[in-house]
C-alpha positions as CSV (number, residue, x, y, z in Angstrom):
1,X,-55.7,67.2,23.1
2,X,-56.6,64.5,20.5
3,X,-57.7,67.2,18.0
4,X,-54.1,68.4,17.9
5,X,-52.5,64.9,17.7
6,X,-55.2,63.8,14.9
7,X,-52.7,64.5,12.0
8,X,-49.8,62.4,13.7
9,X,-52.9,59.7,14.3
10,X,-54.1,60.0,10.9
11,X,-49.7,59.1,9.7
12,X,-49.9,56.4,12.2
13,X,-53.2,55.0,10.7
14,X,-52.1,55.0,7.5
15,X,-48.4,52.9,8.4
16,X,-50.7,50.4,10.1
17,X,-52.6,50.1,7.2
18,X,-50.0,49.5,4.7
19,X,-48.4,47.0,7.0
20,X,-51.6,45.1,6.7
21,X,-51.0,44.9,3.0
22,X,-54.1,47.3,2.1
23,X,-53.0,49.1,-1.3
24,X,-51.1,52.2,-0.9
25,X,-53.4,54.3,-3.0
26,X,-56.8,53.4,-1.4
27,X,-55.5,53.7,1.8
28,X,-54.2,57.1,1.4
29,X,-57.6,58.5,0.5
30,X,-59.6,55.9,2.6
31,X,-57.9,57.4,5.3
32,X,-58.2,61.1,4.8
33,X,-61.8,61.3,4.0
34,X,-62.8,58.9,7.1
35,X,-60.7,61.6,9.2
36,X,-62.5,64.2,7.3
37,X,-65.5,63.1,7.8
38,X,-65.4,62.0,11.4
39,X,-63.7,65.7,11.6
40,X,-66.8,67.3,9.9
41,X,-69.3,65.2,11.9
42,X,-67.5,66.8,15.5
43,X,-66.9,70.4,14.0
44,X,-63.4,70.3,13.8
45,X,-62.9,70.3,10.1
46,X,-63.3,72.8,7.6
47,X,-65.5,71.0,4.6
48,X,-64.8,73.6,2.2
49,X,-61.2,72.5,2.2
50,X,-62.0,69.6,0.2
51,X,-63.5,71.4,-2.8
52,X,-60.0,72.2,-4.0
53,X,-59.6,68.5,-4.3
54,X,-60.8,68.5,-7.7
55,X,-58.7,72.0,-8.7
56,X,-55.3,69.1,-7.6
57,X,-56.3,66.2,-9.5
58,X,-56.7,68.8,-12.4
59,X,-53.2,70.5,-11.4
60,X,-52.0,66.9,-11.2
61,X,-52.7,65.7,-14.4
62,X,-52.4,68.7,-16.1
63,X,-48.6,68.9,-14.8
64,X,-46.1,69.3,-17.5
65,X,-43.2,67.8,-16.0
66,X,-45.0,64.6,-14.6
67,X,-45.2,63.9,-18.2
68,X,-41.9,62.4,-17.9
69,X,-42.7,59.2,-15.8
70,X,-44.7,57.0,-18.6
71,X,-41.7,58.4,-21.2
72,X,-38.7,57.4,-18.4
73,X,-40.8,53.7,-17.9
74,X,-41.0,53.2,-21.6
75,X,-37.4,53.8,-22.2
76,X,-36.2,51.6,-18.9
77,X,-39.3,48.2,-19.9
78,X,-37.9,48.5,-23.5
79,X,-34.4,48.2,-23.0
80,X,-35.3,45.7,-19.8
81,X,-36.9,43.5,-22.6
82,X,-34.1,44.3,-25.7
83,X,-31.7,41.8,-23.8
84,X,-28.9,44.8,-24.2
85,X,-27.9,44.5,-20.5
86,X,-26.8,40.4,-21.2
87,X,-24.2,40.6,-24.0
88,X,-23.1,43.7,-22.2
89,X,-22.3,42.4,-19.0
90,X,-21.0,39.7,-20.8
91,X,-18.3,41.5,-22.8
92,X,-17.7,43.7,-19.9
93,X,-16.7,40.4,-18.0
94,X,-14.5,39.3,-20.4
95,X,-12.5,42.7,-20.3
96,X,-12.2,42.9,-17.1
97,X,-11.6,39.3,-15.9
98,X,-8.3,39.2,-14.9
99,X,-8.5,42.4,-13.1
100,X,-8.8,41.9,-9.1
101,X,-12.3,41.0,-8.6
102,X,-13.2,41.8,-12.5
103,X,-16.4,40.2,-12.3
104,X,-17.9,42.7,-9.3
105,X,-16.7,46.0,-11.4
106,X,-18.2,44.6,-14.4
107,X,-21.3,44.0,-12.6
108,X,-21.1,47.4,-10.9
109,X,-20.4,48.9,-13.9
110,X,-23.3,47.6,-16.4
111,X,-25.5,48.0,-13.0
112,X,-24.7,51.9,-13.7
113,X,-25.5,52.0,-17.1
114,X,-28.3,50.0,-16.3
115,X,-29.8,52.3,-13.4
116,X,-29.5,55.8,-15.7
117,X,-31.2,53.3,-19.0
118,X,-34.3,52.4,-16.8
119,X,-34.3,53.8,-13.4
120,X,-36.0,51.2,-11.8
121,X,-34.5,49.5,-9.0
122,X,-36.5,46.3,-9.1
123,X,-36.0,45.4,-13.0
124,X,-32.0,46.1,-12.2
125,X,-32.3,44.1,-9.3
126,X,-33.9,40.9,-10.8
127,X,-32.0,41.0,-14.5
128,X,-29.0,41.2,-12.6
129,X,-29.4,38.7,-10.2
130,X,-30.7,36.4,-13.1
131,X,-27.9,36.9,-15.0
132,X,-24.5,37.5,-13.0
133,X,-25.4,35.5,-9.6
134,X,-24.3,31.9,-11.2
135,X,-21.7,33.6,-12.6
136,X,-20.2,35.2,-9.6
137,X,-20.5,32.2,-7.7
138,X,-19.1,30.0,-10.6
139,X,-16.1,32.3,-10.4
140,X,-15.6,31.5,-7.2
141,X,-17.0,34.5,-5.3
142,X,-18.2,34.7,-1.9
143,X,-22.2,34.6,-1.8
144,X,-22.0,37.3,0.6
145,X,-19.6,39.2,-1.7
146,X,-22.1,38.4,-5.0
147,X,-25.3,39.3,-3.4
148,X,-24.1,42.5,-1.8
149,X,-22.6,43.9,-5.4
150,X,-26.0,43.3,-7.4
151,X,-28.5,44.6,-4.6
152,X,-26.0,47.4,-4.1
153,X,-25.9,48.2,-8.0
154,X,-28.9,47.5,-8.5
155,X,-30.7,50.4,-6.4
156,X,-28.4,52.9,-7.9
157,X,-31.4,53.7,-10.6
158,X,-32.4,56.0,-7.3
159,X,-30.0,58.1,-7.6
160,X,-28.0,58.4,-11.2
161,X,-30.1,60.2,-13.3
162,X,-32.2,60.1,-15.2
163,X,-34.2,58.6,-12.3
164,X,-37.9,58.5,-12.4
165,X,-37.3,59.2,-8.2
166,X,-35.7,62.5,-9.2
167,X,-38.2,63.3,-11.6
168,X,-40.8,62.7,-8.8
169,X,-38.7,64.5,-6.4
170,X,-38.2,67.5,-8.5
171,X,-41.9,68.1,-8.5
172,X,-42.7,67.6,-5.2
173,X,-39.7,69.9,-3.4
174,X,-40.8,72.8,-6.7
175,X,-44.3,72.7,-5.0
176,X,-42.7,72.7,-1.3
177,X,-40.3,75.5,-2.3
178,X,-42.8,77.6,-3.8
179,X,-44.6,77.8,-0.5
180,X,-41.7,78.0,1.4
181,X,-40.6,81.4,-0.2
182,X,-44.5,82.4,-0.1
183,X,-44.0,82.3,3.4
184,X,-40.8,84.4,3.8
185,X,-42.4,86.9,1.5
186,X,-41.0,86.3,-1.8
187,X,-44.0,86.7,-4.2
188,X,-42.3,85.3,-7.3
189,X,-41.6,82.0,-6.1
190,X,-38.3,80.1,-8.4
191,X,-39.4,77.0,-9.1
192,X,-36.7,73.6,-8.4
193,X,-36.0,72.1,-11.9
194,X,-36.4,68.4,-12.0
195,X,-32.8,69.3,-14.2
196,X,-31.6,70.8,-11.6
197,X,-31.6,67.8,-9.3
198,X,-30.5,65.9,-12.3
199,X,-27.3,67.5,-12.4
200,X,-27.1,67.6,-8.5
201,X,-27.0,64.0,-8.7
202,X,-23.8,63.6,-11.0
203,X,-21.3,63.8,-8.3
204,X,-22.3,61.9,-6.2
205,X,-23.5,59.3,-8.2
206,X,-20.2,59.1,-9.7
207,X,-18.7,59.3,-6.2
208,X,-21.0,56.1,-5.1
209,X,-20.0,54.2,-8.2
210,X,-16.1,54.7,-7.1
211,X,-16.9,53.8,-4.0
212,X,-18.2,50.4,-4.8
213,X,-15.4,49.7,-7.0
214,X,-13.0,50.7,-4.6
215,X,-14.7,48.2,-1.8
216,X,-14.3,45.5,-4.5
217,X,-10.6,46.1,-5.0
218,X,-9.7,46.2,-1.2
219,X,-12.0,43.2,-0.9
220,X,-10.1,41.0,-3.7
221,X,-6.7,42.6,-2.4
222,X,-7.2,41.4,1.8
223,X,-9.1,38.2,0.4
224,X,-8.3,36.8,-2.7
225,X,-10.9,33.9,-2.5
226,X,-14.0,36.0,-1.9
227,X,-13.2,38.5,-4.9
228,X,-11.1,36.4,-7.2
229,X,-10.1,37.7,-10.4
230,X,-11.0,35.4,-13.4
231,X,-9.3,32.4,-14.4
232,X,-7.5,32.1,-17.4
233,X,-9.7,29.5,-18.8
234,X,-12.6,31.4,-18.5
235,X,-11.0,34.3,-20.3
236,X,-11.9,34.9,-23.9
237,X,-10.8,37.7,-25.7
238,X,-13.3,40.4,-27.0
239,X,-13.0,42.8,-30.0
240,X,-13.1,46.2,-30.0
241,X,-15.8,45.8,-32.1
242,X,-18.2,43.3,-29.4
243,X,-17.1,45.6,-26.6
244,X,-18.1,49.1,-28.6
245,X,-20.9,47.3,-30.0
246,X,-22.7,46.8,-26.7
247,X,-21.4,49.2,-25.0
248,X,-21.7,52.3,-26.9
249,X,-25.9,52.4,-27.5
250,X,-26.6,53.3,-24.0
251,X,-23.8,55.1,-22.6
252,X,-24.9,57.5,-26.1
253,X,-28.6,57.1,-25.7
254,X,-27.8,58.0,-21.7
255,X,-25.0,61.0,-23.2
256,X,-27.9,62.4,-25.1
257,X,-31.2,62.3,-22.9
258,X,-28.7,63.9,-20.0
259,X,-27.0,66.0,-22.2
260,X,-30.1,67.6,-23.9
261,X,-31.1,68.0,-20.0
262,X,-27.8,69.7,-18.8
263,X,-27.1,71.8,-22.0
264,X,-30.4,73.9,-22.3
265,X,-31.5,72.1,-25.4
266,X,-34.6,70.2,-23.9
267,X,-36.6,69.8,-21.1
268,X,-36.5,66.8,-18.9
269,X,-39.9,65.8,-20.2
270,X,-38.7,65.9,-23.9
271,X,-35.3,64.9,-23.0
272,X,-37.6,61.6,-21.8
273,X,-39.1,61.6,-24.9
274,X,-36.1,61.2,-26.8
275,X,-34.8,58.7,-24.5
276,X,-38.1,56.5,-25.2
277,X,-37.9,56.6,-28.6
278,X,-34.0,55.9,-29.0
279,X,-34.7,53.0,-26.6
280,X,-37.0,51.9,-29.3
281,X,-34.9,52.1,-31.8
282,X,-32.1,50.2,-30.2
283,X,-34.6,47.2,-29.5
284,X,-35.7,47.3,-33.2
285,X,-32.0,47.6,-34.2
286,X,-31.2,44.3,-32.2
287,X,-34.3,42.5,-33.3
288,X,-36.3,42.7,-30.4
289,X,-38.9,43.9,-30.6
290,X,-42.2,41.9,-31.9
291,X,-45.5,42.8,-31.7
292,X,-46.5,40.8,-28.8
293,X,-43.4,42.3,-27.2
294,X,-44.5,45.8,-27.7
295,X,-47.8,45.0,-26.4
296,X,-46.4,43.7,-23.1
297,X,-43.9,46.7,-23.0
298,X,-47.2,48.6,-23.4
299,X,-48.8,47.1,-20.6
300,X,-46.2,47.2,-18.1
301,X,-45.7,50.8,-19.0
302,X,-49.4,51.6,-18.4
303,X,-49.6,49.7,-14.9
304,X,-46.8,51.5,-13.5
305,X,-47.6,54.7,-14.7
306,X,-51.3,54.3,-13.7
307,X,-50.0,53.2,-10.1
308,X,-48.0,56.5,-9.9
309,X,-50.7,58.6,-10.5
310,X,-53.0,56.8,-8.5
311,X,-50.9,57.0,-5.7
312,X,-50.1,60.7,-6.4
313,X,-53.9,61.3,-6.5
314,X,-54.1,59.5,-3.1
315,X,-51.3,61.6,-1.5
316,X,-52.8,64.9,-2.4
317,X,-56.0,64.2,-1.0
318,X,-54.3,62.6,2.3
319,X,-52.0,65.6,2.4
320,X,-55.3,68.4,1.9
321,X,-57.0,66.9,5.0
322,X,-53.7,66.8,7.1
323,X,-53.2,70.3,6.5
324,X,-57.1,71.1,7.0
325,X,-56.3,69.7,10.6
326,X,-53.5,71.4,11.2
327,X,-50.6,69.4,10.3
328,X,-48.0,71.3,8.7
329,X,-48.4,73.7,11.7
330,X,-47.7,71.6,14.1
331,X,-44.6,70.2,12.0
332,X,-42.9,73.7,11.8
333,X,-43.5,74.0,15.8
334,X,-42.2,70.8,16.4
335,X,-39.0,71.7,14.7
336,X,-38.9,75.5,15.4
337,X,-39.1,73.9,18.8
338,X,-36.2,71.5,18.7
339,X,-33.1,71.8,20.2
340,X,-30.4,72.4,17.9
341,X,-32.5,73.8,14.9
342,X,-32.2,72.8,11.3
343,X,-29.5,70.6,12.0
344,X,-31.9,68.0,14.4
345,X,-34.8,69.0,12.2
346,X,-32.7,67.2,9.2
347,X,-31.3,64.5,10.9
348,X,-34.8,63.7,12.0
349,X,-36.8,63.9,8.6
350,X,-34.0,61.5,7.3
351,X,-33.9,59.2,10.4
352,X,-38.5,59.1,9.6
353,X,-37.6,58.7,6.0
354,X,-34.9,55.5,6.5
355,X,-37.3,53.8,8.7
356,X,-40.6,54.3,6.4
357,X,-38.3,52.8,3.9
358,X,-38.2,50.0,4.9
359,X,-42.2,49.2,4.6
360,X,-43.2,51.9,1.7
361,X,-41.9,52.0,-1.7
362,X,-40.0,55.8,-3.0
363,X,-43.3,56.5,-4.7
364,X,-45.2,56.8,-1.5
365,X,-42.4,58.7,0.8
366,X,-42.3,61.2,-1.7
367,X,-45.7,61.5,-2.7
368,X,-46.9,61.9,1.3
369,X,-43.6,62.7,3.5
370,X,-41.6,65.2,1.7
371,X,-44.9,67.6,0.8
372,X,-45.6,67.5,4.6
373,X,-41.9,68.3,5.6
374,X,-40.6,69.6,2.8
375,X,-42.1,73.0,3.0
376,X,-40.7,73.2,6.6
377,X,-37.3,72.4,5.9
378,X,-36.9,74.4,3.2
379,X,-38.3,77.4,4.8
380,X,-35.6,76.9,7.6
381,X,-32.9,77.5,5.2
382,X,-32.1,74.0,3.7
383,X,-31.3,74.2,-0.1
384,X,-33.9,72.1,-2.5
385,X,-31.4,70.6,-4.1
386,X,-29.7,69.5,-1.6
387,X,-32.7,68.3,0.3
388,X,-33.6,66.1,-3.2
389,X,-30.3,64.0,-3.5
390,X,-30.5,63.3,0.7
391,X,-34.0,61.7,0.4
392,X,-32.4,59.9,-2.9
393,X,-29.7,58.7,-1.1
394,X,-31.6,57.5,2.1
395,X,-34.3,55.8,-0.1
396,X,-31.8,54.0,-1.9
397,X,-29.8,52.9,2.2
398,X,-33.2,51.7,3.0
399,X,-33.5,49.7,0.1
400,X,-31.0,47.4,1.4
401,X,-31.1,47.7,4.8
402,X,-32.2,44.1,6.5
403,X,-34.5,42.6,7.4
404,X,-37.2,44.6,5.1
405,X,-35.2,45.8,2.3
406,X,-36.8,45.8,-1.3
407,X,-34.1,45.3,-3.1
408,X,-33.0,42.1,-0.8
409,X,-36.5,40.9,-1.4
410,X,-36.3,41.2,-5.2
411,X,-33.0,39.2,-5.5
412,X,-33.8,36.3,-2.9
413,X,-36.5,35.9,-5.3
414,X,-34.1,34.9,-8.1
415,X,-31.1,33.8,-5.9
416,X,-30.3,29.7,-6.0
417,X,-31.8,27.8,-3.3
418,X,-28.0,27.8,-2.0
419,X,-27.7,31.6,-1.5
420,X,-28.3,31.3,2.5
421,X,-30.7,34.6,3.2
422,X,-27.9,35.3,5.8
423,X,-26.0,35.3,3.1
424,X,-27.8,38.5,1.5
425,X,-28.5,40.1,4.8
426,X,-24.5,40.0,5.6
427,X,-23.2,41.4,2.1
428,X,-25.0,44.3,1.7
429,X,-24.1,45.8,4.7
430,X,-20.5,47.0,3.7
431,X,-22.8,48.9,1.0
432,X,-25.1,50.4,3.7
433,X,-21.8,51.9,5.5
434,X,-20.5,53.3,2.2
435,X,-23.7,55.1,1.3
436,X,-24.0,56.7,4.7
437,X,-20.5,57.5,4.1
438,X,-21.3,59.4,1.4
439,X,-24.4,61.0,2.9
440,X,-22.5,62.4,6.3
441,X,-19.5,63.3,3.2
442,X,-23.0,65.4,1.5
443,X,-23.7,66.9,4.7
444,X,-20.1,67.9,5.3
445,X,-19.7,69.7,2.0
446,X,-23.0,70.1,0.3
447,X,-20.9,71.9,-2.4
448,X,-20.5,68.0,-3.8
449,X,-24.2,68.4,-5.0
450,X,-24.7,72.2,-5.4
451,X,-21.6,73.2,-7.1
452,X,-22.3,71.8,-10.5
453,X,-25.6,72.9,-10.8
454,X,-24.7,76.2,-10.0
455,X,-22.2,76.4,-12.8
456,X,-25.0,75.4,-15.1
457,X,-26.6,78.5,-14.4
């Protein structure tokens, strides 16, 4: 009995690890080869197994499309550190002040451009909070009101493209949905496109965005002094020239990394590379970028690469020994099993999924849940795409969900003493029921994220 509940012992193990604040990496592949060896050692492991290990690293690093990460985290530390998100929220504030809570759609809409410039939720999070919190609350809005809109914006970079969780994601369900057809026969596996998923996430990005802004309006129309437009004092025109001049550099750098992506005319790994070099461009353009600059751009790009892979490495090896023992088999029982079919087997994987958000960071949900589940699913019939911009969206939900969301931690790190933690805890959760809004509005017509990408075909 406890040889066929090791691999749910082993996913256990590993949660109580990380909860104990042992690094994610280490702990992956601490884990699988003490089970491995304790399953050698009582004959119920199959040493062999671990001589592909080297055959993945190789796979792994040899992986063309993986190539975009360091390119996407070049392009999103450069234009972190070029200062173009502060004189564009600034314009954008002036243009839109004296619309019903202007401020919040200014914020929600630099957030946007933000999220597809660097993809990374907890830069958005921080430089937004640094630099539109005292404003908000200057303006007279609501704390719950201010911090909602900025954690809310600022974990869209999980889900408007180009998103280094996408590109992740892409790779992953193209692996799990090679096997799945394997299984059903089909000997010429398709591979999922990491463009695909891309252009998957369009609409409902789009449709997320809306929905914020729409929230905003309704909030400033039922209470005035939560949402307030701006004063007339605090109102100074800006040119057409200020507003194009900040806004137009990375709404084209973002036209032409996704539009290389969606029109055929590069890959989403040279799309990336385009992207990192028009970034620097732009940050030399605006004076930005010294040489001691570049070097910590450099570094920072390097660490978070280097913990990507490292954690990648860790979650291959972790997932090799829960296979070798059985796992995935005992997955695709558990769901063949289940009352309901595919339909409970979804809701499930995304119900796992929210809650391991709320103590493990994208990277390692994608890198060791969806390669355990996401052959199963697909096999049942779910569509990859599909599957990719669910676990986006759920991600990003448990990203603000209290009490352990990242992106509340990131912002009560930067919030004035004054900003009550209540405070953050209370306004995000109008954002939470919009974004499962628009999930059970996904599940309902999954044509909102296939259709496009079908017509790109």
């Amino acid at each position: 009995m406890l040889i066929e509940i090791l691999p749910l012992l082993m996913f256990m193990l590993v949660c109580v690890c990380l909860m104990m604040g042992y690094n994610v990496a280490f702990t992956l592949a601490g884990t699988a080869l003490t089970c491995a060896g304790l399953g050698i050692i009582a004959g119920h492991f199959d040493a062999s197994l671990l001589k592909a290990f080297p055959d993945r690293i190789f796979g792994t690093m040899n992986n063309y499309t993986l190539i975009a990460v360091p390119l996407f985290v070049l392009m999103g530390v450069m234009l972190e550190r070029s200062q173009l998100a502060e004189q564009l929220l600034t314009n954008m504030s002036r243009l839109c002040g004296r619309l019903p809570a202007g401020m919040g759609i200014s914020v929600v809409i630099v957030g946007m451009l933000l999220a597809a410039c660097t993809g990374i939720v907890g830069a958005t999070v921080v430089t937004m909070g640094l630099m539109s919190l005292p404003a908000m609350l200057k303006r007279g809005y609501s704390p719950e009101v201010a911090t909602g809109t900025i954690c809310a914006t600022g974990t869209l970079g999980q889900i408007i493209p180009p998103s280094i969780a996408l590109v992740l994601l892409g790779d992953i369900l193209s692996s799990a949905y090679q096997q799945a057809q394997l299984k059903q026969g089909i000997f010429n596996p398709q591979p999922v496109s990491v463009g695909d998923l891309f252009i998957g996430a369009i609409v409902p990005g789009i449709l997320l965005v809306a929905l914020y802004i729409i929230y905003l309006l309704i909030k400033s129309w039922r209470h005035p002094h939560q949402a307030p437009s701006g004063q007339a004092e605090d109102d100074t025109q800006v040119s057409t020239g200020e507003l194009l001049g900040s806004l137009l550099p990375p709404v084209l750098l973002v036209v032409l990394v996704l539009g290389s992506i969606v029109s055929g005319a590069a890959t989403p790994t040279e799309a990336a590379g385009v992207g990192a070099l028009g970034a620097t461009l732009l940050a030399l353009q605006k004076r930005q970028l010294s040489l001691a600059k570049l070097s910590a751009i450099a570094r920072s790009t390097t660490e978070i690469t280097a913990m990507v892979f490292t954690i990648l490495i860790g979650a291959s090896l972790f997932s090799l020994v829960f296979r070798g023992f059985g796992g995935e088999e005992m997955i695709t029982h558990f769901f063949n099993n289940l009352p309901g079919g595919l339909i409970s087997a979804t809701l499930i994987v995304m119900l796992v999924i929210f809650l391991l958000g709320f103590i493990l960071d994208f990277i390692e949900i994608t890198f060791v849940v969806v390669p355990i589940v996401g052959p199963v699913l697909l096999a049942m019939g779910l569509d990859p795409v599909w599957l990719g911009i669910m676990i986006a969206l759920n991600l990003q939900t448990s990203f603000l969900t209290p009490p352990f969301g990242f992106a509340l931690f990131y912002l009560r790190g930067v919030a004035p003493e004054s900003v009550a933690t209540s405070a953050i805890y209370r306004g995000v959760v109008p954002f939470i029921v919009l974004q499962l809004a628009l999930m059970l509005c996904l599940a309902i017509w999954p044509q909102l994220v296939t259709w496009l990408p079908g017509q790109m075909h």
